[in-house]
C-alpha positions as CSV (number, residue, x, y, z in Angstrom):
1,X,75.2,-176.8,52.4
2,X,74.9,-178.9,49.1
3,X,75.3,-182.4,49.7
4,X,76.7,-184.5,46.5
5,X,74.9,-187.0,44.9
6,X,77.9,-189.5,45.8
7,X,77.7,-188.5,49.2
8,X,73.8,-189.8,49.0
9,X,75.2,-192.7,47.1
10,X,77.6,-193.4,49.6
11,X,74.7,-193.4,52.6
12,X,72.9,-195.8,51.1
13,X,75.2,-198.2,49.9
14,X,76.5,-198.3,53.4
15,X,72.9,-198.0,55.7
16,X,70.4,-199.9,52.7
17,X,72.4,-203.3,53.4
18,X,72.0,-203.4,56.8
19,X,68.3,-202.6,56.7
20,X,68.0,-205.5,54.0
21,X,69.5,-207.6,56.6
22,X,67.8,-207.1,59.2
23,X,64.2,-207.6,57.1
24,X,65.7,-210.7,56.1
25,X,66.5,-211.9,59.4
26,X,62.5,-211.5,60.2
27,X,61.7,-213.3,56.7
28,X,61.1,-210.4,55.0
29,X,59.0,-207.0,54.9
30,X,55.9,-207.5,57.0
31,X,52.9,-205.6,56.1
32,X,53.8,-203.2,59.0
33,X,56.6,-202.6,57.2
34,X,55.1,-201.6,54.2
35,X,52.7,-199.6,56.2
36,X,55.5,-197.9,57.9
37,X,57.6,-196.7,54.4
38,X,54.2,-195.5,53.0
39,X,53.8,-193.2,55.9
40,X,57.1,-191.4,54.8
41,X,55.5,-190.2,51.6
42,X,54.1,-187.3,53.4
43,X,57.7,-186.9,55.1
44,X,59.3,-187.0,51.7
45,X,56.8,-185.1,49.5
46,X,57.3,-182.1,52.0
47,X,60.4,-182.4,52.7
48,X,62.7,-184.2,50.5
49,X,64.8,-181.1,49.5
50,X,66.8,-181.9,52.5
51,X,68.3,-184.6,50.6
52,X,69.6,-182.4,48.4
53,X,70.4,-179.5,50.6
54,X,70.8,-180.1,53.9
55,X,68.0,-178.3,56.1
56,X,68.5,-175.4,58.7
57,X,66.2,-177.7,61.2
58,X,68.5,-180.3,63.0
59,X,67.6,-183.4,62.3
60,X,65.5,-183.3,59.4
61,X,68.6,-184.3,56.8
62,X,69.3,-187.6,58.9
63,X,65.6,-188.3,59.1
64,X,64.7,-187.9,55.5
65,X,67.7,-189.9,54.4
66,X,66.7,-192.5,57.2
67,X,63.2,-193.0,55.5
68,X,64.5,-193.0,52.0
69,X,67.0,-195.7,53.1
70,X,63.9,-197.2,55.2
71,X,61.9,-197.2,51.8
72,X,64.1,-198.7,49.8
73,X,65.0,-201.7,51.4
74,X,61.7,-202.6,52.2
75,X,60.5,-202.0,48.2
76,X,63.9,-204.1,47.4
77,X,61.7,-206.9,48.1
78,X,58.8,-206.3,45.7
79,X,59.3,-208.3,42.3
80,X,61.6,-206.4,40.3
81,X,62.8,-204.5,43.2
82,X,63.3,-200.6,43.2
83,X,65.6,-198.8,40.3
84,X,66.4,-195.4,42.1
85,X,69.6,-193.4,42.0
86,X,70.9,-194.9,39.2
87,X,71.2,-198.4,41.0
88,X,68.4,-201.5,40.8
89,X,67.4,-202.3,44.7
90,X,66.2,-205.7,44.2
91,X,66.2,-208.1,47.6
92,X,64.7,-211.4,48.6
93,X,64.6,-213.6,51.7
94,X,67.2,-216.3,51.7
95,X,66.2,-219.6,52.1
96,X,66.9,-221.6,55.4
């Protein structure tokens, strides 16, 4: 099974948000966090296919669209955020 490029869209517009949120409620991306997306290069360099077309293995759609979700909000923080999927990702922590 294909899965669209809206549908993508649509999961990320609705789960990036939330994960933004959240970071923001903690004062922003700690370097844990940072340490945590970069671990999901070797997730998505060997697996991100299943983006695209959804894998035979249960689970492995949800969890590479989790960690590209994951990614980008956390990179949403670095200056100039993240420009991926046609859409600029940029985030910052709100001041108090």
């Amino acid at each position: 099974m294909e899965l669209t490029f809206e549908s993508i869209k649509l999961f990320l517009d609705a789960s990036v948000p939330l994960r933004v949120m959240s970071l923001q409620e903690q004062g922003g991306p700690t370097s844990e966090d940072f340490k945590r997306v970069t671990a999901h290069s070797n997730l998505l360099g060997e697996h991100g296919d299943a983006l695209m077309f959804k894998s035979k293995k249960k689970g492995l759609t949800a969890e590479v669209a989790n960690a590209v979700a994951d990614s980008i909000a956390v990179l949403s923080f670095t200056p100039g955020g993240i420009n991926i999927f046609n859409r600029l990702w940029e985030s910052k922590v709100e001041e108090k």
